[in-house]
C-alpha positions as CSV (number, residue, x, y, z in Angstrom):
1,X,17.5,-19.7,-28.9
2,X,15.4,-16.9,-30.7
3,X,13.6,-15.1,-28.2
4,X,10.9,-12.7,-29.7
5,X,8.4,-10.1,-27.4
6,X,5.8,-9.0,-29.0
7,X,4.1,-5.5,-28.6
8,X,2.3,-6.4,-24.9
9,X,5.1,-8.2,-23.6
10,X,7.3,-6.0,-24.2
11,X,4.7,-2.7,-22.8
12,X,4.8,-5.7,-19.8
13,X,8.2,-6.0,-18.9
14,X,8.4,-1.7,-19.2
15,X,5.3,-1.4,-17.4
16,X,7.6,-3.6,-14.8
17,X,10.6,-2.1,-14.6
18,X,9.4,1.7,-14.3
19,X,7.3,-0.1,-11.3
20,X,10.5,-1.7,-9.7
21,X,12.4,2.2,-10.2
22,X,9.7,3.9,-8.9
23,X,8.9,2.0,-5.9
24,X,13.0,1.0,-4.9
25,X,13.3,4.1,-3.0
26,X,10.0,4.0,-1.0
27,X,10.8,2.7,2.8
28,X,8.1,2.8,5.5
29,X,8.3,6.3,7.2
30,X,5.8,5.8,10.1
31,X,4.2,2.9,11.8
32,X,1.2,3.1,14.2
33,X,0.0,-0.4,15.7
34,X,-1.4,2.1,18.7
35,X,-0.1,0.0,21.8
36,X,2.7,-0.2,23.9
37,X,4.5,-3.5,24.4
38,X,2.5,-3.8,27.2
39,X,-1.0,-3.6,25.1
40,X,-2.3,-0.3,26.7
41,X,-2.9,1.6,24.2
42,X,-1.0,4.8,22.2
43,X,-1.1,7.6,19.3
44,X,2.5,7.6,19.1
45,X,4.5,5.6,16.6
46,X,5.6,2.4,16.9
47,X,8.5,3.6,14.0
48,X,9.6,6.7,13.0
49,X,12.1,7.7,10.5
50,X,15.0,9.6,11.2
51,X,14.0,13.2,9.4
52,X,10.3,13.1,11.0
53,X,9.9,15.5,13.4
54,X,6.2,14.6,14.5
55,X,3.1,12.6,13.6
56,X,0.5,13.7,15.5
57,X,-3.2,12.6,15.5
58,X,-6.6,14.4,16.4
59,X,-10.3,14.0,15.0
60,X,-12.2,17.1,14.5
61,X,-14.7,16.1,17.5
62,X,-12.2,15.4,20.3
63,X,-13.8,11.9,20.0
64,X,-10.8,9.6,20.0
65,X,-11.1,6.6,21.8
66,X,-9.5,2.7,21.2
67,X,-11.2,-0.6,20.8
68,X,-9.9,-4.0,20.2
69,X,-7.6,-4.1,17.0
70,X,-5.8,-6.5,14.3
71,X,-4.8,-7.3,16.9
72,X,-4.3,-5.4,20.1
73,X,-5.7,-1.8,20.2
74,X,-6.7,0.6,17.6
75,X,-7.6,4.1,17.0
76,X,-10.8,5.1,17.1
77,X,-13.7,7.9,16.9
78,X,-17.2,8.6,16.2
79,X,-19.8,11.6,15.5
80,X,-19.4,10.8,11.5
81,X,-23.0,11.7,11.2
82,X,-21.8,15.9,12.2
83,X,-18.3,15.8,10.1
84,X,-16.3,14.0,12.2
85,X,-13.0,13.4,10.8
86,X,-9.8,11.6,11.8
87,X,-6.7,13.8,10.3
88,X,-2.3,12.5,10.9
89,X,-0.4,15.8,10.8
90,X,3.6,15.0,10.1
91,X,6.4,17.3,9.9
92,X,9.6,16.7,8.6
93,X,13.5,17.8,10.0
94,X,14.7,20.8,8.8
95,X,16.2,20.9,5.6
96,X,14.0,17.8,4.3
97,X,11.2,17.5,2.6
98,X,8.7,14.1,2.2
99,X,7.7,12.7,-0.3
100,X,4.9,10.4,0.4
101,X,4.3,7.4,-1.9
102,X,1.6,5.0,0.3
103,X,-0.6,5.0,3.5
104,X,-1.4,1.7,3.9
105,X,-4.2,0.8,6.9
106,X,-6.8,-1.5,8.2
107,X,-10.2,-0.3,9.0
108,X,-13.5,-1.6,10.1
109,X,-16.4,0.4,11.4
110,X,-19.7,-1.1,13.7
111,X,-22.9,-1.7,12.6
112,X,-24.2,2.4,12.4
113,X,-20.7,3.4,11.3
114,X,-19.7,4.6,8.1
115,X,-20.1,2.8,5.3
116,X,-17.8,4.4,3.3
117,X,-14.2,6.2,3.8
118,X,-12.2,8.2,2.3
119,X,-8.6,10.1,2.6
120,X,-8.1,13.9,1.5
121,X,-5.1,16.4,1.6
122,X,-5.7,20.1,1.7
123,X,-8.9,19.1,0.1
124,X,-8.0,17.1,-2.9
125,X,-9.6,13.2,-2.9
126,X,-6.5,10.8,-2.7
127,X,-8.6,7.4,-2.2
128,X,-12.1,6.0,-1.1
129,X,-13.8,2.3,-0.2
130,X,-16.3,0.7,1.3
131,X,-16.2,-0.1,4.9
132,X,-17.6,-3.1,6.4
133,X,-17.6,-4.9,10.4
134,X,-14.4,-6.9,9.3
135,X,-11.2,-5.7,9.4
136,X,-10.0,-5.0,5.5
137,X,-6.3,-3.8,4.1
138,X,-6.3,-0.5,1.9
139,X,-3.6,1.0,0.4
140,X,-3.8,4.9,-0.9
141,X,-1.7,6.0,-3.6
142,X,0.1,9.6,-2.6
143,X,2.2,10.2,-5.0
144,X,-0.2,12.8,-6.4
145,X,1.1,14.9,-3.6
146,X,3.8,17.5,-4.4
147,X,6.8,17.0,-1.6
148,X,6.9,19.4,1.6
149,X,7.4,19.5,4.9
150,X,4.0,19.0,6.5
151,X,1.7,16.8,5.1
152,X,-1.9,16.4,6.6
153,X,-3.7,13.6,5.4
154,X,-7.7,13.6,6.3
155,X,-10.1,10.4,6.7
156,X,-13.6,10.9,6.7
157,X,-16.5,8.4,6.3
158,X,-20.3,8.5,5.1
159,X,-23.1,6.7,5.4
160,X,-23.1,6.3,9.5
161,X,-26.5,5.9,11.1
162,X,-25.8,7.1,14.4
163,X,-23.6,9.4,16.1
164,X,-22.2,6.6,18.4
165,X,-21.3,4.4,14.8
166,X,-17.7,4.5,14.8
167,X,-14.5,3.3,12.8
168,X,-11.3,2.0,13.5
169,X,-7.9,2.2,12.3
170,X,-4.9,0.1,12.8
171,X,-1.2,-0.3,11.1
172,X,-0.8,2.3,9.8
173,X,1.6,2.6,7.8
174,X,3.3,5.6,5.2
175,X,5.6,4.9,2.6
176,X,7.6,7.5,0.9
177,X,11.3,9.3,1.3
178,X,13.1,12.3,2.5
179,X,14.4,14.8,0.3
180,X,16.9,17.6,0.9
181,X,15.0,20.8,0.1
182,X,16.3,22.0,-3.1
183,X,18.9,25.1,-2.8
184,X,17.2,27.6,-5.1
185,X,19.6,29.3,-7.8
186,X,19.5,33.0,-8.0
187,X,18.5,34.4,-11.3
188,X,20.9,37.4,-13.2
189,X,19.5,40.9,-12.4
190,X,17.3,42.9,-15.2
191,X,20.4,44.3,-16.2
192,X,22.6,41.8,-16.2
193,X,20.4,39.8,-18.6
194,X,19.9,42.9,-21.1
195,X,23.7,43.2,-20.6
196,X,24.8,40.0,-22.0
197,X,23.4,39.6,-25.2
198,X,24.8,43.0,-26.2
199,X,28.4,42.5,-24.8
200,X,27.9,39.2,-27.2
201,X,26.9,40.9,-30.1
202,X,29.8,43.1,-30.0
203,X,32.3,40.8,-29.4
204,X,31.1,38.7,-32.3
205,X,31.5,41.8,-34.6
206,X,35.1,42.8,-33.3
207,X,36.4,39.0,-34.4
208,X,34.6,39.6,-37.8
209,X,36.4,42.9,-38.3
210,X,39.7,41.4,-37.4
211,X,39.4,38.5,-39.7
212,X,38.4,41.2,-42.7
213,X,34.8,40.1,-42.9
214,X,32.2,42.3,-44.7
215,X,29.0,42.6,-42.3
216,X,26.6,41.3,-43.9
């Protein structure tokens, strides 16, 4: 059987195999459902890699509360309408560096919350949506982000009415790997580098001589 692709199908299946490479790797880091197993509720993760020291959360208000979640509990804050912000802080092992890939998330905000979100790093706009009273799954591509090890990532919303409007979070999840830190190579000194060249040229002209070649 003759089996011919044209142009777009085969850009497709490319387009689908870099996918598959790039994504192989990419295993869920960190987990936050924000409850025990008793349903009271908690920051800390319910999964952590091995090679993540801590993933700690704060808002930039001291505002963080919990409300009913998808399901259980979730994490939540307020006082959007003075710069409120809700910001994850993770730090990686020594030696290892993350590479983050995907913070996936559910968020919903109440009737004078936000009506927009949006997630930053040191400043640089990774994603943004619109928020609504119902739950909703977003995804944030990271890769954008050169690997390290600390990574902040920063949430903030717009469009809140009041300062009592809040938003909710809940699984919470970050996708990525752990790198070793690369082992930097030293570079010759000045002088061996000037060295080198001439110690080449010399040598060169020596086997010419012996082989009763004219210089040029």
């Amino acid at each position: 059987m003759d089996i011919r692709l044209d142009g777009r199908a085969r850009a497709a299946v490319l387009f689908t195999l870099l996918l598959t490479a790039t994504t192989a790797h990419a295993a869920v880091l960190l987990d936050f459902d924000f409850e025990y197993p008793d349903g009271t509720f908690t920051l800390a993760p319910s999964l952590r890699a091995d090679g993540i020291a801590s993933a700690v959360w704060s808002d930039a208000r001291g505002l963080i509360a919990d409300f009913a979640g998808q399901p259980g509990r979730a994490l939540a804050t307020s006082g959007f309408t003075t710069g409120n912000v809700l910001m994850l802080a993770v730090t990686t092992a020594a030696g290892l560096h993350l590479a983050a890939e995907t913070l996936g998330f559910d968020l919903r905000v109440s009737s004078s919350g936000p009506t927009a979100w949006r997630v930053e790093s040191a400043g640089t706009l990774l994603g943004e949506g619109q928020a609504t009273t119902k739950f909703e799954r977003f995804a944030v591509d990271l890769r954008s982000l050169f690997p390290g090890a600390a990574l902040t990532l920063v949430l903030g919303g717009s469009g809140a009415t009041a300062a009592s409007g809040t938003l909710r979070l809940d699984n919470v999840e970050l996708y990525g790997s752990l790198q070793p830190v690369p082992v930097p190579v030293p570079l010759p000194g000045p002088l061996f580098l000037l060295v080198t060249p001439l110690l080449g040229l010399t040598l060169r002209a020596g086997n010419r001589r012996r082989a009763g070649v004219q210089p040029g």
